[in-house]
N, C-alpha and C positions, 0 to 999 in steps of 0.2 A: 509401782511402775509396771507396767502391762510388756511385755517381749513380743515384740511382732514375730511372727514363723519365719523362716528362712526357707527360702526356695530348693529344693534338690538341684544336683547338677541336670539332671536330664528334665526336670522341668523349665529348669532357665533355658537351658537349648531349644525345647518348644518355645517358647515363648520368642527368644531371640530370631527361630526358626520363621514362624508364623509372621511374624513383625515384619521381615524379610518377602514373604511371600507378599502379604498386605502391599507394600511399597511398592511391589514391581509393578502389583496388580493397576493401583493407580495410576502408577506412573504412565504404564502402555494403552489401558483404558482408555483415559483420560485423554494420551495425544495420536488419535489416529490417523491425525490428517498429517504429521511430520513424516518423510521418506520420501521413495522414489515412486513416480508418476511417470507412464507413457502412454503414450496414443498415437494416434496420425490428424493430423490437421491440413485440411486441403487436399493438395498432391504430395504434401512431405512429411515429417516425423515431427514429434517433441518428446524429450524428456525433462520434466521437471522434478526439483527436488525445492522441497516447502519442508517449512521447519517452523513451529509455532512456538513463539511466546507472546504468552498473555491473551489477548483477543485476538492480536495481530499473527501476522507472515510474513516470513523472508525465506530470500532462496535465490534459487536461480533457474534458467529457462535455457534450453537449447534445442533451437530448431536448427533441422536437417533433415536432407535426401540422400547424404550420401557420406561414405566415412570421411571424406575429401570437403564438403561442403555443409557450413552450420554457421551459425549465430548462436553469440551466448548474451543474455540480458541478466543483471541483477533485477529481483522481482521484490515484490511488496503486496500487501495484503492483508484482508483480517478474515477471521472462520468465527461466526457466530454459530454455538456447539448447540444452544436450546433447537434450532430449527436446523441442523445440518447447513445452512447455506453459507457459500466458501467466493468468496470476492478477490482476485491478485489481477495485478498487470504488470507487465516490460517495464522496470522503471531508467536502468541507465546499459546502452550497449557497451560491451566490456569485451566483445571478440567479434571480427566480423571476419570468416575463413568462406564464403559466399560468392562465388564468381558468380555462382546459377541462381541465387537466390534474392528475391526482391521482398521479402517478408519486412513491413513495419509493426512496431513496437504494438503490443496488442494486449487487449483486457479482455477476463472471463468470469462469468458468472456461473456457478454450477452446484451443483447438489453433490453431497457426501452419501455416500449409498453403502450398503452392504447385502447386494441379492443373493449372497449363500455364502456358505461356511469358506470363512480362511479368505472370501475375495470383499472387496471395498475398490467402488468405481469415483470419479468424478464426471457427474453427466450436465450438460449446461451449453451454454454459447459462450463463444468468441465474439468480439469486435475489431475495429483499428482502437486503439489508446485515446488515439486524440479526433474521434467520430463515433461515439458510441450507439448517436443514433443510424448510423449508416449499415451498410449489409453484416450479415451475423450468421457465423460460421458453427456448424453441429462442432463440438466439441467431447468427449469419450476417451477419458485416460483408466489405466488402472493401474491400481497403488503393488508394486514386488518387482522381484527380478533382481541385479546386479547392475549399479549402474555402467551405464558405455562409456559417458565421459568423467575421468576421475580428476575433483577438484576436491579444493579448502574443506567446502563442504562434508566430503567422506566421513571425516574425525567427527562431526557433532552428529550424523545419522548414526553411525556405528557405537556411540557412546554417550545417545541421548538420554539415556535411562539411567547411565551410571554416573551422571552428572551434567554430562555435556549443554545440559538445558537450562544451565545456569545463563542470565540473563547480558552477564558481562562476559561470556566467552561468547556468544552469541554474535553480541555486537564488534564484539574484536575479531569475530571471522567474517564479517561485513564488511570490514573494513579492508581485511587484506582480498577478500574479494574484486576489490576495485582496482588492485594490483594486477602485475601476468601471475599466471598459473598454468599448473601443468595440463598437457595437450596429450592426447590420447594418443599410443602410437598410429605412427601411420600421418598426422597433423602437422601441419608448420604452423609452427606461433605467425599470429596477423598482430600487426599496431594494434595498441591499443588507442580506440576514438577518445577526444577530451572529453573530460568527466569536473561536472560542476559539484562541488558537495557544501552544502550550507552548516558549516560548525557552528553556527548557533542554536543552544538547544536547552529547552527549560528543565529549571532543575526538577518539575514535577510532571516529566513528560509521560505518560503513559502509551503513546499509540506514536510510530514511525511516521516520516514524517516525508514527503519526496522531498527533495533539493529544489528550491525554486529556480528559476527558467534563470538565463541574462537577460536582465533588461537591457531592450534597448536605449539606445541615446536619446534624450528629448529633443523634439524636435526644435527646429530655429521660432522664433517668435514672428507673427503672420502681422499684417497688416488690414488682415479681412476682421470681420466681426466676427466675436467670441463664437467657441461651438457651443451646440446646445450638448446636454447629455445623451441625449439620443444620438446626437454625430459622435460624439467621444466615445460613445461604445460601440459603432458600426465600424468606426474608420481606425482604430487602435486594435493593437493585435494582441490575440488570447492567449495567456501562458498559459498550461493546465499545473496545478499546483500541488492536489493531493485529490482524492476517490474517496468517498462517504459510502457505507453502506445503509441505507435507513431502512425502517421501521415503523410498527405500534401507528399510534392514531398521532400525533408529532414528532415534529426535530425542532430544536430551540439552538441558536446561535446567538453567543453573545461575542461582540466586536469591543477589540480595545485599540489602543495605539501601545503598536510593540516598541516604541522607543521613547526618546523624550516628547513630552505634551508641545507640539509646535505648531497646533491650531487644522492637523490633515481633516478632512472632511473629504465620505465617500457618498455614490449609489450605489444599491443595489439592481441584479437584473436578473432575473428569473426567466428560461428559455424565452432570451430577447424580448423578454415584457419588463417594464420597469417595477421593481416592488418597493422599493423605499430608495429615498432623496434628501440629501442635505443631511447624513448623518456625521454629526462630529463627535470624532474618537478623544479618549481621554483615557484617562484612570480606572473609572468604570463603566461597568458594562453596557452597552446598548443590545437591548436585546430582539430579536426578531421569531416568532412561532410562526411555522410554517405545518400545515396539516398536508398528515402524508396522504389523502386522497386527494390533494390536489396536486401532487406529484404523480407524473408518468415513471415509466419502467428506470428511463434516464432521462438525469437531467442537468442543467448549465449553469451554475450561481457563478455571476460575472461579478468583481468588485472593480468599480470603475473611480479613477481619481478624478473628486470632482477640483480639488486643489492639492499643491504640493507641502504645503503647510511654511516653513520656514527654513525646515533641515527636506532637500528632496531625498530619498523618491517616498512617496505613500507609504508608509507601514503599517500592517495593521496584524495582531492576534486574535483568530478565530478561533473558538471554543463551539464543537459543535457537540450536544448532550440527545441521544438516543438511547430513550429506556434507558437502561441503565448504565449504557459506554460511556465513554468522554475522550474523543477527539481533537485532536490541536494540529491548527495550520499555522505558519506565518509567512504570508501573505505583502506582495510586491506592488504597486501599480506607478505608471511614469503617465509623464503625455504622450507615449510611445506606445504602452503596450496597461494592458490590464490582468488581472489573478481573478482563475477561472477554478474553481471547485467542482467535481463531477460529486452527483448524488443519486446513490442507483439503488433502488428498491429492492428489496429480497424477494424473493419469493416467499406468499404466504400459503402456508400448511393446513 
């Protein structure tokens, strides 16, 4: 029988030592895009604070001009690390302290940078959330500092590395997120606005998910002749549902019916071009490849009910696969309103 050596004490301590260094090294490497962000946008401030798990991003956003006057939005997002490109929008307003300010919910696309030692920028555009094709604001934040306004937040940037980036503390400060929190001195707590949040969630969910819109009421039953789908998608109103970042030479979606099989059948509509019709949801997949050069910078995948099936309203499970992510929406549509997917190209390298 062979005795393996036995380590000295001062080499277990390297070893123990080293193991230690290794871990931090990862750990901070690895998540540069987590912490505090400012810049100026427009005529007023922001600071954000992003926090990555997995592909994805949470946090939160507060714009202001003044210690008196701000907006805080819970955000969402994903950071694709192979090409730096960093994707978040405004996803639910959670304080509005704003007499001067008219800022709507807004999305940015930007690059991860690091043009000299110890600084790392985000440089990119802004849009409105819900007009991504419309005007598009220089956007220039940089990652340090102390933040101004201290929330929930604080505890998982201060102690991302010594655990905090565990994936269920995470989501459990999301959550109290959506609660009041503390106000910076000098603030008065504002109402909080109604906050929709969709507790249904897969148990193999990888990627956040927004809270789908309220649907509207359906409408009364008409005595005119049936709409075509071309009227069903003009004249019904767009929820926006969740933000795609695409890629590579395809994106593949595959469509289920997220509840029981009760016969829904959709279209599709690609910036207000029809791309497929009469697709009925089931058990498995329908699947759609769409080639990213025939995508612009942004873009609108509408899912339009072409029937309510048996149990209303439309449901349907989108699964959308880029390179190598994987994506999940679930997705709403009434005779009132339809589920709108934004899908917005990276920037390539």
């Amino acid at each position: 029988m062979q005795i393996q050596p036995r380590l000295k004490a001062a080499d277990c301590l390297r070893v123990i030592f080293l193991a230690y260094i290794l871990m931090n090294f990862v750990s901070t490497s690895a998540q540069p895009i987590t912490g505090v962000w400012k810049g100026k946008l427009r005529s007023g401030k922001i600071e954000l604070k992003l926090i990555k798990k997995g592909d994805s991003l949470v946090g939160t956003s507060y714009y202001y001009d003044s210690r008196n006057n701000y907006k805080r939005y819970t955000v969402k997002g994903y950071f694709d690390d192979a090409n730096n490109n960093v994707i978040w929008w405004d996803d639910v307003l959670i304080e509005d302290n704003s007499s001067r300010m008219g800022l709507n919910p807004m999305m940015a696309v930007a690059d991860f940078n690091c043009p000299g030692e110890g600084v790392m920028k985000l440089d990119g555009t802004t849009s409105l959330r819900d007009d991504v094709d419309g005007k598009k604001s220089p956007l220039n934040l940089q990652k340090g500092g102390d933040p101004i306004f201290n929330d929930e937040w604080d505890y998982v940037l201060a102690n991302y590395v010594a655990g905090a980036s565990d994936p269920d503390i995470i989501d459990s400060v999301s959550m109290v997120a959506l609660g009041p929190s503390p106000v910076p001195q000098g603030y008065e707590a504002a109402p909080l606005a109604p906050v929709v949040v969709n507790q249904k969630v897969a148990a193999n969910e990888k990627t956040p998910l927004i809270a789908p819109a309220p649907i509207p009421a359906p409408s009364k039953p008409s005595s005119q002749s049936p709409l075509t789908l071309e009227q069903k998608f003009s004249t019904r109103t767009k929820t926006i549902q969740t933000i795609i970042p695409v890629s590579g030479d395809s994106i593949e979606l595959r469509f289920y019916d997220n509840a029981e099989i009760d016969g829904d059948s959709i279209a599709l509509f690609l910036n207000n071009r029809m791309l497929m019709e009469h697709i009925a949801l089931s058990d498995r997949a329908y699947v759609v490849k769409i080639p990213v050069t025939d995508l612009r910078g942004d873009n609108e995948l509408v899912m339009v009910a072409e029937n309510l099936g048996s149990i209303p309203p439309n449901t349907s499970l989108m699964v959308a696969l880029v390179g190598d992510k994987r994506y999940e929406a679930r997705l709403q549509s009434s005779e009132g309103s339809s589920a709108m997917i934004k899908l917005v190209k990276a920037e390539q390298k």
